[in-house]
C-alpha positions as CSV (number, residue, x, y, z in Angstrom):
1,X,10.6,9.6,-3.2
2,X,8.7,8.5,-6.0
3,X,8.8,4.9,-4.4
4,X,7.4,6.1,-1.3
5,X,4.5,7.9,-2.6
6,X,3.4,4.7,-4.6
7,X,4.0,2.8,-1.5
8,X,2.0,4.9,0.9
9,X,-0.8,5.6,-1.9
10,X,-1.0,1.1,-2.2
11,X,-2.5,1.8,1.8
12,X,-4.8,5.0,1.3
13,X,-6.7,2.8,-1.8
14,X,-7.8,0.6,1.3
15,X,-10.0,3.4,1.7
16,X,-10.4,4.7,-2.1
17,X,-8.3,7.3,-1.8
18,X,-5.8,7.9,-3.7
19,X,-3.0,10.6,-1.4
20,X,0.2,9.6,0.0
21,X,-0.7,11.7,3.1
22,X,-3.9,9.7,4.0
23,X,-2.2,6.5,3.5
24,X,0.7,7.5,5.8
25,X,-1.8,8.4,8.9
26,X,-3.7,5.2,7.7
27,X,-0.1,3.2,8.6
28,X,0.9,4.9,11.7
29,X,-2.8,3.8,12.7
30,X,-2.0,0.6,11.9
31,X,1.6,0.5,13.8
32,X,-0.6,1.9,16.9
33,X,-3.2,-0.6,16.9
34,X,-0.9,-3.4,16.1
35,X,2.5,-3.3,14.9
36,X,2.5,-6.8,13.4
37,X,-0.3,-5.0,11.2
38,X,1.6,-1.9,9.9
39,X,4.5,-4.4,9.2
40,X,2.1,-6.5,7.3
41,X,0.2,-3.5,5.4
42,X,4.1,-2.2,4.6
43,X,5.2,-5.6,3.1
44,X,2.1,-5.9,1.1
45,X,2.6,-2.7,0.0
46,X,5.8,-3.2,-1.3
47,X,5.4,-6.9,-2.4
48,X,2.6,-5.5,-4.9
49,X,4.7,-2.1,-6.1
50,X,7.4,-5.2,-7.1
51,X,5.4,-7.4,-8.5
52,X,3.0,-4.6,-10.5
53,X,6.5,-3.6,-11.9
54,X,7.5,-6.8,-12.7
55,X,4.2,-7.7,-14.7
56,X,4.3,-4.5,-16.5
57,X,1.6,-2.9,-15.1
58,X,0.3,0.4,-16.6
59,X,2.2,3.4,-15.1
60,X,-0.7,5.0,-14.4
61,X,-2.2,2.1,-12.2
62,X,1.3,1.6,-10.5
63,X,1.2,5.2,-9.9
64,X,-2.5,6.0,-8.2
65,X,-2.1,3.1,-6.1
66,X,-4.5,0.8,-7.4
67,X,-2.0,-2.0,-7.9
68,X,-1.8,-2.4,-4.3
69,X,-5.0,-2.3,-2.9
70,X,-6.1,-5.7,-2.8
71,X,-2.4,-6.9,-1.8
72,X,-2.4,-4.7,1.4
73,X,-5.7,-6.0,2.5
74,X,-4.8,-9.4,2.1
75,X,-1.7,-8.7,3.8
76,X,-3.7,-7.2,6.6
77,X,-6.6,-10.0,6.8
78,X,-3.8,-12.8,7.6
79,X,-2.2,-11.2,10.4
């Protein structure tokens, strides 16, 4: 669960904002406009949690999202 949060918190810093709630309506946005888009914004989004772990981020960056922010736009721009 903990995963998910992170995951859906890596999307809501898009918009500085750091809640698992607002990220989650930020991706079913996404998958409306464009699937290819959520799919992209989802793989960023877990591509940075991986690699932010695998760096040895700080927990507390992991955790508020902030490890993921630029990764999901990027992953969002080249779609």
């Amino acid at each position: 669960m903990k995963m998910i949060d992170v995951l859906l918190k890596n999307i809501s810093q898009v918009v500085l904002i750091s809640n698992k709630w607002t990220g989650l309506f930020i991706l079913i946005g996404l998958f409306v406009a464009d699937w290819t888009v959520g799919l992209a914004a989802m793989i960023g989004s877990i591509i940075a949690y991986a690699f932010a772990r695998y760096i040895n981020y700080s927990e507390a960056e992991i955790n508020d999202g902030l490890a993921g922010f630029n990764p999901v736009l990027t992953a969002i721009a080249l779609t």
